[in-house]
C-alpha positions as CSV (number, residue, x, y, z in Angstrom):
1,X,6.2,38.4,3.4
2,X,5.0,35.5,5.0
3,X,2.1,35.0,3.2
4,X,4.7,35.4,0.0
5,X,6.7,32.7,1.4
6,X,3.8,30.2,1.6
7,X,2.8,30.6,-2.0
8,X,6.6,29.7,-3.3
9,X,6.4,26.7,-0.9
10,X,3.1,25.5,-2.4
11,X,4.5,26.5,-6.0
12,X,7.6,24.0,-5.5
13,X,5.9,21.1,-4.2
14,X,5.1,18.1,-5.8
15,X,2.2,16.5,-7.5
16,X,1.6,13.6,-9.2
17,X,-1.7,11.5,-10.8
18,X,-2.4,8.6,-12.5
19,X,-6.0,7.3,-13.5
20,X,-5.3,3.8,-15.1
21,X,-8.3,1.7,-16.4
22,X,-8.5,-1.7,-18.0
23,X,-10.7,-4.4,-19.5
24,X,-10.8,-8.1,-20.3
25,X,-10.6,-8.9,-23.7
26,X,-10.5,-12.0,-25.5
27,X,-9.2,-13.3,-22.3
28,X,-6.3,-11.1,-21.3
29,X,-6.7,-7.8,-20.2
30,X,-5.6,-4.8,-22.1
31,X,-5.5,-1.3,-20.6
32,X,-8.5,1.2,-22.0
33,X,-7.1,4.6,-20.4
34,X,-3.8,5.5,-19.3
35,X,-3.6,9.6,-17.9
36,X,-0.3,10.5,-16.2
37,X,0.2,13.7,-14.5
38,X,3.4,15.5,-12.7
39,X,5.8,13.0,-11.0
40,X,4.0,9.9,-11.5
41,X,4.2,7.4,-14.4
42,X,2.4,3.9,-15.1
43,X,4.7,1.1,-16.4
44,X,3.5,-2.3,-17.9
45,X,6.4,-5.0,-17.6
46,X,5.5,-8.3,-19.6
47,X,3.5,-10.7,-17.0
48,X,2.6,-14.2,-17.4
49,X,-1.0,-15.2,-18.1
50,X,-4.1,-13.3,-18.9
51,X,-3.2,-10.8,-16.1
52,X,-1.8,-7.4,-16.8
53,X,0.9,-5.7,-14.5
54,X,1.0,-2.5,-13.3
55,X,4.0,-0.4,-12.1
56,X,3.9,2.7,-11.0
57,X,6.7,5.5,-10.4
58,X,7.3,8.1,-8.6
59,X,10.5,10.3,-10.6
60,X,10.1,12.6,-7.5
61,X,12.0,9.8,-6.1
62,X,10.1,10.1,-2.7
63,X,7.9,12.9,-0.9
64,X,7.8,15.3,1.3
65,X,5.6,17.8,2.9
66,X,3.1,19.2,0.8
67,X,3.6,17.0,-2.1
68,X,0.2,15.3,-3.0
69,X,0.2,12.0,-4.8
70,X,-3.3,10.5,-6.3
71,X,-3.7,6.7,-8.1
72,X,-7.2,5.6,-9.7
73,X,-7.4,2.2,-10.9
74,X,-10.6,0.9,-12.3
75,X,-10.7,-2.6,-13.7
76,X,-13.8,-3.4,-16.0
77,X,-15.7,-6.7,-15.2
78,X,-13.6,-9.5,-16.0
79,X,-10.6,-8.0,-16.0
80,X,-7.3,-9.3,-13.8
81,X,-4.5,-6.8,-12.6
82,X,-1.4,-7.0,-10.9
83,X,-0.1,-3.4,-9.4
84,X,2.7,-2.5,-7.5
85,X,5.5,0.2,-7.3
86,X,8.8,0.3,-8.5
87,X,10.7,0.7,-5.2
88,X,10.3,1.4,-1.5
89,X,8.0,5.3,-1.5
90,X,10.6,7.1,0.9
91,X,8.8,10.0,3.0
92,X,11.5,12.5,3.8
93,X,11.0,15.2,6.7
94,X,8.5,18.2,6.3
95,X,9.0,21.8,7.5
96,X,5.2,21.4,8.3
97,X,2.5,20.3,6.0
98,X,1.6,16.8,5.3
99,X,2.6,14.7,2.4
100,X,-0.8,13.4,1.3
101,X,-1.0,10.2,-0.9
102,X,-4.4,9.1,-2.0
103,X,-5.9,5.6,-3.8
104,X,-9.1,4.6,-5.0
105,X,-9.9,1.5,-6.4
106,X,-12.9,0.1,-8.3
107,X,-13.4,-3.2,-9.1
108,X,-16.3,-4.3,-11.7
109,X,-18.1,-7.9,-11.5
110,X,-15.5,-10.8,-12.0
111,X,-12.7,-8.5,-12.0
112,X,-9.7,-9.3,-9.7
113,X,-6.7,-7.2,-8.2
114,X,-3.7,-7.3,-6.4
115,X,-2.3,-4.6,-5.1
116,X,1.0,-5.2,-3.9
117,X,3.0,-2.0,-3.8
118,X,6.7,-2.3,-1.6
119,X,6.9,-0.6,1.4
120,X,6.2,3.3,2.3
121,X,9.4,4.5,4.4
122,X,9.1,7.0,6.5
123,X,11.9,9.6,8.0
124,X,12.8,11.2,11.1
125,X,10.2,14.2,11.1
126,X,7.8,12.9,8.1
127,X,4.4,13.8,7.9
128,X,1.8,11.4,5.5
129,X,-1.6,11.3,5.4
130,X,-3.1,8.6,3.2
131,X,-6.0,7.7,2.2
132,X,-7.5,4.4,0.6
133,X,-10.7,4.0,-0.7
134,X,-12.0,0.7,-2.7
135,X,-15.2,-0.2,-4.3
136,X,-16.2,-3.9,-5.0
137,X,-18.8,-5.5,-7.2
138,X,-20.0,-8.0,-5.8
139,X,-18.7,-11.0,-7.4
140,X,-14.9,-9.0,-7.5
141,X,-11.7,-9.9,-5.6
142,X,-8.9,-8.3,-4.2
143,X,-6.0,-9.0,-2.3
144,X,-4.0,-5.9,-1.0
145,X,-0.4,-5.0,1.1
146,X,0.8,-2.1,2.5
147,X,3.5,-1.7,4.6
148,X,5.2,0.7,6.6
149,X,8.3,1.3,7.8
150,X,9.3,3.8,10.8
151,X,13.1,4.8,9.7
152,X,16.1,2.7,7.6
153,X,17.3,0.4,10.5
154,X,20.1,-1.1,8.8
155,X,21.3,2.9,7.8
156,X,21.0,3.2,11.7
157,X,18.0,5.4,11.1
158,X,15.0,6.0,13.0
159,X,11.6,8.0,12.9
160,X,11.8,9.1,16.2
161,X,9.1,12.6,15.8
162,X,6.5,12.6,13.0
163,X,3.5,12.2,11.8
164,X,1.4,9.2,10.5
165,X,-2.4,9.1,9.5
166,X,-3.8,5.9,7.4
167,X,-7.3,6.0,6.0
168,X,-8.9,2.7,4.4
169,X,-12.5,2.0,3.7
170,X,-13.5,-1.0,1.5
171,X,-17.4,-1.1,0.0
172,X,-18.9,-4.3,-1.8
173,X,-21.6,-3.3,-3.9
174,X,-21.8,0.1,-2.0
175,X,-21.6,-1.8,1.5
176,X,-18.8,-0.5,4.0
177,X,-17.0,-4.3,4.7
178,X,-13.3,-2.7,6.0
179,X,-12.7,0.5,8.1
180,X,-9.8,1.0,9.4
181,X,-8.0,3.6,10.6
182,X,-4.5,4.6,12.2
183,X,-2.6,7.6,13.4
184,X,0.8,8.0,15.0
185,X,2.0,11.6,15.6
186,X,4.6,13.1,18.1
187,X,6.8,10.8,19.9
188,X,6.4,7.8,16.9
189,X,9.2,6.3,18.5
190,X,8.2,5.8,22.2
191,X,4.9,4.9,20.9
192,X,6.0,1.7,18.5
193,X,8.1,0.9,22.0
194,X,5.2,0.0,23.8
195,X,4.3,-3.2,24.5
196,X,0.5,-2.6,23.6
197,X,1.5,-1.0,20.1
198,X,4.3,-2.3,18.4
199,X,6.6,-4.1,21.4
200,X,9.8,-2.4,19.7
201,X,9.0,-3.4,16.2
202,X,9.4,-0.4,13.4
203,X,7.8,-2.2,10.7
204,X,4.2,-2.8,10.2
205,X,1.8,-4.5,7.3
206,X,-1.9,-5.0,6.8
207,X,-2.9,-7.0,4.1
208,X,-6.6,-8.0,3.3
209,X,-8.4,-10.3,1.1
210,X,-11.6,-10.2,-0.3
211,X,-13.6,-12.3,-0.2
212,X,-11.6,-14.8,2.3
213,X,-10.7,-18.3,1.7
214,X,-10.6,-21.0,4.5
215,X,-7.8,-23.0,2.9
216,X,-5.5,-19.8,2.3
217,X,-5.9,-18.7,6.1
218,X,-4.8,-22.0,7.2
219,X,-2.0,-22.3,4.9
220,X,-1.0,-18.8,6.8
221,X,-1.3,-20.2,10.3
222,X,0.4,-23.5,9.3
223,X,3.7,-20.9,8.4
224,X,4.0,-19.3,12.1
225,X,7.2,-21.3,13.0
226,X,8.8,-19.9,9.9
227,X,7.6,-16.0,10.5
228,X,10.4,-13.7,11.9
229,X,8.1,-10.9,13.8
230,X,4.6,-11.6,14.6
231,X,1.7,-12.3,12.4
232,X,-1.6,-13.0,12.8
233,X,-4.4,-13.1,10.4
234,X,-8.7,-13.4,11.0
235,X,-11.6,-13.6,9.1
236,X,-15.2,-12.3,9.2
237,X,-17.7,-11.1,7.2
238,X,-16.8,-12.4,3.7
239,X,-13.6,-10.8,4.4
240,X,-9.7,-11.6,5.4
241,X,-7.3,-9.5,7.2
242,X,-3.4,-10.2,8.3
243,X,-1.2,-8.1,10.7
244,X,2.4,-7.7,10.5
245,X,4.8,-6.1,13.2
246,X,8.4,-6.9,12.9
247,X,12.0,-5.6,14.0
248,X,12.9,-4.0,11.0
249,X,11.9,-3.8,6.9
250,X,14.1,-6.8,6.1
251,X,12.5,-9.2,8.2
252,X,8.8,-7.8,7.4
253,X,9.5,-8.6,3.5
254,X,10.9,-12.3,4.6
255,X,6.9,-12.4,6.2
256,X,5.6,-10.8,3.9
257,X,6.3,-12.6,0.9
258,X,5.6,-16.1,2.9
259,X,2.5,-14.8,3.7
260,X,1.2,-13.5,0.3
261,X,2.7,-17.3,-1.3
262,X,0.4,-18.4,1.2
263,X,-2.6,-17.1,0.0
264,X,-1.6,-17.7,-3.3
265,X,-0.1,-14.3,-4.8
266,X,3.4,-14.0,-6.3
267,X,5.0,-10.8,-6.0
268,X,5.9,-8.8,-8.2
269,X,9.5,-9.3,-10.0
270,X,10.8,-6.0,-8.7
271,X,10.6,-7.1,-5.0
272,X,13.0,-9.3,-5.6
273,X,15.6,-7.5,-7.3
């Protein structure tokens, strides 16, 4: 029976995969293979220069345990894209298995990519594992955000049990440049309370950029009178990378999008509405 059980659990759960490449052409780029499978879907909104836009959507409307998500993106040398989601990815509580989300990235010589999805909310008792992988040519750039938010403050919500793992690993021409690697589970709660983690603060963002600029990280530091929670952002090998802790997802976004103008990036459109 309960072996029975398991396999109807496994049945209903969700899945969803997009493998999306594209390619300069004639100076703007145009997309060269588009596969959707199960809940997720690939948009492409008008956008403003020789970049394309990318938005993807879950019609799950959110995950939970045992629902596995997977995004490929490969852009072709030369070729410039924006991608983001089309709202918040809500991780709703698991009777036990993980919700597993999983991107790779590949970026060809001269291409360029932002990666700006909106934030991954996570629920009292959500388990996610994720997993980012990214492969850079060597003469190819990328700036990427993700952020994460421990429970719906202004619902009066809060993640206060769960589960949390967050895999990333960049390679430039086949170099590991960014490992980085996080994991929350239990108490989530009474760990962000420490002072050592996350002083109180429920909402966190990393965002990198590769490779780094001098002028863009000091156009960041010049901004700390104007940042609600705390931000701080460093540089090393060839590389760029900003931490963001703040009281809740409202005030994170305010940073947020300060700090990505900063270094140069407009957001996409459906942040803002």
């Amino acid at each position: 029976m309960a072996a029975a059980l398991h396999e109807i659990f496994a049945a209903n759960r969700a899945t969803g995969h997009i493998v999306l490449g594209v390619a300069a052409n004639g100076g703007r780029t145009r997309r060269t293979r588009v596969h959707e499978d199960g809940s997720l879907r690939v948009r492409f909104p008008n956008a403003a220069g020789d970049a394309l836009e990318a938005v993807i959507v879950n019609t799950g409307g959110g995950m939970t345990g045992g629902d596995r998500l997977k995004v490929e993106i490969a852009l072709a040398p030369g070729a410039r894209l924006i991608a983001g989601t089309a709202a918040a990815e809500k991780i709703y509580r698991s009777t036990g298995p993980d919700a597993e989300m999983n991107v790779k990235l590949s970026l060809g010589e001269g291409a360029q990519l932002a990666w700006l999805p909106q934030e991954t909310i996570l629920f009292d008792r959500a388990r996610l594992s994720r997993r980012i992988d990214v492969d850079l040519a060597e003469s190819a750039s990328l700036l990427m955000a993700e952020a994460v938010v421990f429970g719906r403050a202004a619902m009066g919500e809060a993640m206060r049990q769960g589960f949390f793992a967050d895999r990333w690993r960049v390679r430039r021409a086949g170099k590991l440049i960014f490992a980085d690697s996080a994991r929350l589970d239990g108490a989530v709660a009474e760990t962000l309370a420490a002072p050592a983690s996350a002083a109180g603060g429920i909402a966190i963002a990393t965002v990198l950029m590769a490779p780094s600029d001098g002028g863009k990280l000091a156009a960041v530091r010049a901004l700390s009178e104007q940042f609600t929670g705390e931000v701080g952002i460093s540089a090393w090998g060839g590389i760029a990378v900003a931490r963001l802790c703040a009281k809740d997802g409202a005030a994170l976004r305010h940073d947020l999008i300060a700090l990505l103008a900063a270094l140069g990036a407009s957001v996409p459109r459906l942040w803002l509405n």
